[in-house]
C-alpha positions as CSV (number, residue, x, y, z in Angstrom):
1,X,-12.1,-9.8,13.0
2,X,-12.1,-11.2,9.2
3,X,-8.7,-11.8,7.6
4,X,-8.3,-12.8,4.2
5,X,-5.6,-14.9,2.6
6,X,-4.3,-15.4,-0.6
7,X,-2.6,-18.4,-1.8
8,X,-1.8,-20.7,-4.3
9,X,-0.5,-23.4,-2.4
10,X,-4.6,-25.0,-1.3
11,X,-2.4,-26.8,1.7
12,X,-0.6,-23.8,2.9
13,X,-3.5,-21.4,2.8
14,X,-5.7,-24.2,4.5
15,X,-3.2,-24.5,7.0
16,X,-3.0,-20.9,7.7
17,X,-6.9,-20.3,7.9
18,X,-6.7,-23.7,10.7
19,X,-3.9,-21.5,12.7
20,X,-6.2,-17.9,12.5
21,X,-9.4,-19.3,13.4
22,X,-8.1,-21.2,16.8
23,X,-7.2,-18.2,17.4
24,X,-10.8,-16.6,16.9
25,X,-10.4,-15.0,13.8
26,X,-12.8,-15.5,11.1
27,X,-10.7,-16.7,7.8
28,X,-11.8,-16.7,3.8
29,X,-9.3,-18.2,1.1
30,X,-8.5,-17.5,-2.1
31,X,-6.6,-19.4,-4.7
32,X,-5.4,-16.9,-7.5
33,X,-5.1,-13.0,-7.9
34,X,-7.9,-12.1,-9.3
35,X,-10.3,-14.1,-6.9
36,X,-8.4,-12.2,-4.3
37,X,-8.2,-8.9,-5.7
38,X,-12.7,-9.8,-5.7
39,X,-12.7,-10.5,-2.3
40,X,-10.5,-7.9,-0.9
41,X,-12.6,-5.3,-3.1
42,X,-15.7,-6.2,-0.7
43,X,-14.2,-4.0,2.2
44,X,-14.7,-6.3,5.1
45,X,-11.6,-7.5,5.9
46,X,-9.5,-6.1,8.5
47,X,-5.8,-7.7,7.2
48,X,-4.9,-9.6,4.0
49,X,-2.5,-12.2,4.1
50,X,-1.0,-12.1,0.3
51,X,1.0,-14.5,-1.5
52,X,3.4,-13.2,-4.5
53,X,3.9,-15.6,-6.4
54,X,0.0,-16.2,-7.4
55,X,-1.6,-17.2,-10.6
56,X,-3.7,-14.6,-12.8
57,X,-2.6,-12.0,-11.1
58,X,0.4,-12.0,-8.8
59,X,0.7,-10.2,-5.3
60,X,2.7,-7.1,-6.4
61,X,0.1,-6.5,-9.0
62,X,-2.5,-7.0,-6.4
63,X,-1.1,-4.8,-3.8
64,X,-0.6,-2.0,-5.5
65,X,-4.4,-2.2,-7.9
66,X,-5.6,-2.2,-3.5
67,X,-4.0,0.5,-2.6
68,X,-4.8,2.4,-6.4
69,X,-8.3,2.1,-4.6
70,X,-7.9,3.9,-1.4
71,X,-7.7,0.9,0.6
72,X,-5.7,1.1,3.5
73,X,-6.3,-2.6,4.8
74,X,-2.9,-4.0,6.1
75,X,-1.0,-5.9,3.8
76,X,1.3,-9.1,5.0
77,X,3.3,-10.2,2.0
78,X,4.1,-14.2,1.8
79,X,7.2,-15.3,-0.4
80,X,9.4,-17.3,-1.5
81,X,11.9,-15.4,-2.1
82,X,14.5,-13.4,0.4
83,X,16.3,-11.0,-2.1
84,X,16.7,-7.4,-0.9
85,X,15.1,-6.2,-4.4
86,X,11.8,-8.2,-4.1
87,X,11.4,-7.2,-0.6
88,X,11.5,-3.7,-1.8
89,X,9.3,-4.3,-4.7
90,X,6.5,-5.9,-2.1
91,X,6.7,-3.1,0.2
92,X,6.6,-0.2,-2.3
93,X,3.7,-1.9,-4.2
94,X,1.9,-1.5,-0.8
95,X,2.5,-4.6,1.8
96,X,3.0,-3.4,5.4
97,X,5.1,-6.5,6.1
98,X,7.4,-9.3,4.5
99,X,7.3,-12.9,5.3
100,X,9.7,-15.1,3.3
101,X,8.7,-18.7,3.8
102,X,8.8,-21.4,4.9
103,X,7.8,-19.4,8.5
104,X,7.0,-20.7,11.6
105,X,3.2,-20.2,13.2
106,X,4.3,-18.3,15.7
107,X,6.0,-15.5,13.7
108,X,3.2,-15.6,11.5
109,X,0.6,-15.2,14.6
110,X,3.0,-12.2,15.6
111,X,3.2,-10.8,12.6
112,X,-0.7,-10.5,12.4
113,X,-1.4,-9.7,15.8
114,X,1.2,-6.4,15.1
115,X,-0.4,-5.3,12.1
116,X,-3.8,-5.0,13.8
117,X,-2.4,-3.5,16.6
118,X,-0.9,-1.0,14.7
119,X,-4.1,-0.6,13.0
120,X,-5.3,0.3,16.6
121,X,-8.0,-2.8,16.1
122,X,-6.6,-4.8,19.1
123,X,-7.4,-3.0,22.3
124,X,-8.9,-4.1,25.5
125,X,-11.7,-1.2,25.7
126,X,-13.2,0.9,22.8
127,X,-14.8,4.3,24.5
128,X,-17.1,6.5,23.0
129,X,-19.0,9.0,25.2
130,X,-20.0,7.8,28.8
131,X,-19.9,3.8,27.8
132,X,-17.7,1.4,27.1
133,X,-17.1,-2.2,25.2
134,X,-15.0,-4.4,26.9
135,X,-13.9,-6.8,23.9
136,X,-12.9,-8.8,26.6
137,X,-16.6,-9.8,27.9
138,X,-18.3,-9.0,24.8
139,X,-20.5,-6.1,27.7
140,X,-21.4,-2.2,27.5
141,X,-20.7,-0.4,30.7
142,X,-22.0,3.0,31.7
143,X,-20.7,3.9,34.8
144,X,-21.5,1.2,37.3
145,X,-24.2,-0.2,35.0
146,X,-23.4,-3.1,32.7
147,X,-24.5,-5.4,30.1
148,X,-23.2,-8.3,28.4
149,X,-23.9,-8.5,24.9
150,X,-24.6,-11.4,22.3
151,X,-22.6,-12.6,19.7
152,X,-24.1,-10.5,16.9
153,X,-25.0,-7.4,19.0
154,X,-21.0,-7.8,19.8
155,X,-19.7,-7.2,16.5
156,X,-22.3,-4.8,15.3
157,X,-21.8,-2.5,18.1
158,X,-17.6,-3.0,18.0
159,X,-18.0,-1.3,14.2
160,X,-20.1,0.9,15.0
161,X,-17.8,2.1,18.3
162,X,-14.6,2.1,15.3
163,X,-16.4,3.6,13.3
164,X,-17.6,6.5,15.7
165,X,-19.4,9.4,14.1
166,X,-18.5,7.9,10.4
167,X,-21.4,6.5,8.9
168,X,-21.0,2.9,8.4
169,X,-23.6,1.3,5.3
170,X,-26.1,-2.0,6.0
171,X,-23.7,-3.7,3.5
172,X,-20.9,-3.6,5.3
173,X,-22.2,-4.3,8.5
174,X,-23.7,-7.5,6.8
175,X,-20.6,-8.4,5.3
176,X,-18.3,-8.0,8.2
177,X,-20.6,-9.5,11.2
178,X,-23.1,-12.7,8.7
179,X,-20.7,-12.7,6.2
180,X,-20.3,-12.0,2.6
181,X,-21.8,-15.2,1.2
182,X,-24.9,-15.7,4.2
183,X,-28.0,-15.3,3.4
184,X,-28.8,-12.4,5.8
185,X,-30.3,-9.1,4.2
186,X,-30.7,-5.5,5.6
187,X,-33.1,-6.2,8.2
188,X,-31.3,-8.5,10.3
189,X,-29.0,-5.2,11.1
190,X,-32.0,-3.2,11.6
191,X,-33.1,-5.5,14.2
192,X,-29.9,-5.8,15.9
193,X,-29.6,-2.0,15.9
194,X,-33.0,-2.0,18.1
195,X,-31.5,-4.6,20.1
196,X,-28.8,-2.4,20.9
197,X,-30.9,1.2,21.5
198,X,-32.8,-0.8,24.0
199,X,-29.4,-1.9,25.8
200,X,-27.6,1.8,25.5
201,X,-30.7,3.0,27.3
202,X,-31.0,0.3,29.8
203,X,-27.5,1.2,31.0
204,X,-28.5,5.2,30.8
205,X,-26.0,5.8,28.2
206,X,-25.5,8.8,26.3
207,X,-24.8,7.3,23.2
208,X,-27.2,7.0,20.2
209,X,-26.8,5.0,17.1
210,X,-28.4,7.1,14.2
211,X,-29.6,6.1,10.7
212,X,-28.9,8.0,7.8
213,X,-31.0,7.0,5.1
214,X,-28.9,4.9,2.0
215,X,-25.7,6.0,4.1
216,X,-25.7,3.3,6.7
217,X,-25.6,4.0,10.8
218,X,-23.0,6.1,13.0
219,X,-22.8,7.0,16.9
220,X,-23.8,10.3,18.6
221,X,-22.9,11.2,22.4
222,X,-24.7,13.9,24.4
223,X,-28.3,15.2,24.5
224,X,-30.6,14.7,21.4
């Protein structure tokens, strides 16, 4: 899962991405609103971790120009300040949560870890019909057949199962699983994709991953 952070303070926001990524998260940093309000435009983040007091744009402004966009990514609001009226301000401009530092690690680890699951992003099994991902293993189950997955085919086939019948674009796949700034292009998905076709059928599962030309891939269960 990629998180995105926000902060002026290089140290803090260095020490934060350190914390996340023990943890297994994948991290990116930025240092001022309007580098964050570039990143967090790219749609492949799954929380944003967003400072207030920022420069060139600050985090009320940025909240609430995200959520002007549709964009229901969770929002965890870091601050400063503990007045009543700024809390307010954060969560009406958008922020699902209020931190007000200095914080310790471990409420910050809970406070991510509840905004995911909340999301309904952190679950033991995602289902869609007759198989299974344990994001546990990183395997596909079909009944008593099962499959362990690599790293790549993981993560492709975890967005895809979130995703479900929603068609989900090459882009984004990209961006979420190589990363916005790798040097991966379309056809690295494509031949994960065929990776993972061979594996649904080797485990006599029901599920097919379909293209849909310049709209990206979704999952179909049931005959063809």
């Amino acid at each position: 899962m990629k998180i995105l952070v926000i902060e002026d303070e290089r140290l803090l926001a260095d020490s934060i991405k350190t914390l996340l990524e023990a943890q297994g998260f994948q991290v990116d940093t930025a240092y001022d609103g309007e580098m964050g309000a570039e990143y967090a435009e790219l749609g492949v983040y799954d929380l944003l971790i967003l400072d207030v007091m920022l420069p060139r744009m600050d985090g009320f402004q940025l909240a609430r120009q995200i959520r002007r966009q549709h964009n229901s990514v969770p929002i965890l609001m870091l601050t400063a300040k503990s007045d009543i009226a700024d809390r307010v301000e954060g969560l009406n401009a958008g922020a699902d949560y209020y931190l007000t530092k200095p914080f310790d690690a471990r409420e910050l680890t809970a406070c991510v870890n509840a905004l995911l699951r909340r999301q309904g992003e952190q679950v033991d099994v995602l289902t869609f019909g007759n198989t299974s991902l344990d994001l546990a293993s990183g395997s596909l189950s079909c009944g008593e057949n099962r499959i362990r997955l690599s790293a790549k085919e993981f993560e492709v086939m975890r967005l895809l199962m979130q995703r479900r019948d929603r068609n989900l674009p090459k882009e984004q796949i990209l961006a979420k699983v190589w990363g916005y700034d790798s040097n991966a292009v379309e056809n690295h998905v494509e031949v994960y994709v065929g990776f993972l076709r061979k594996k649904l059928r080797s485990i006599g599962s029901d599920v097919r991953i379909e293209a849909v030309r310049r709209m990206g891939y979704h999952l179909e269960a049931g005959e063809a």
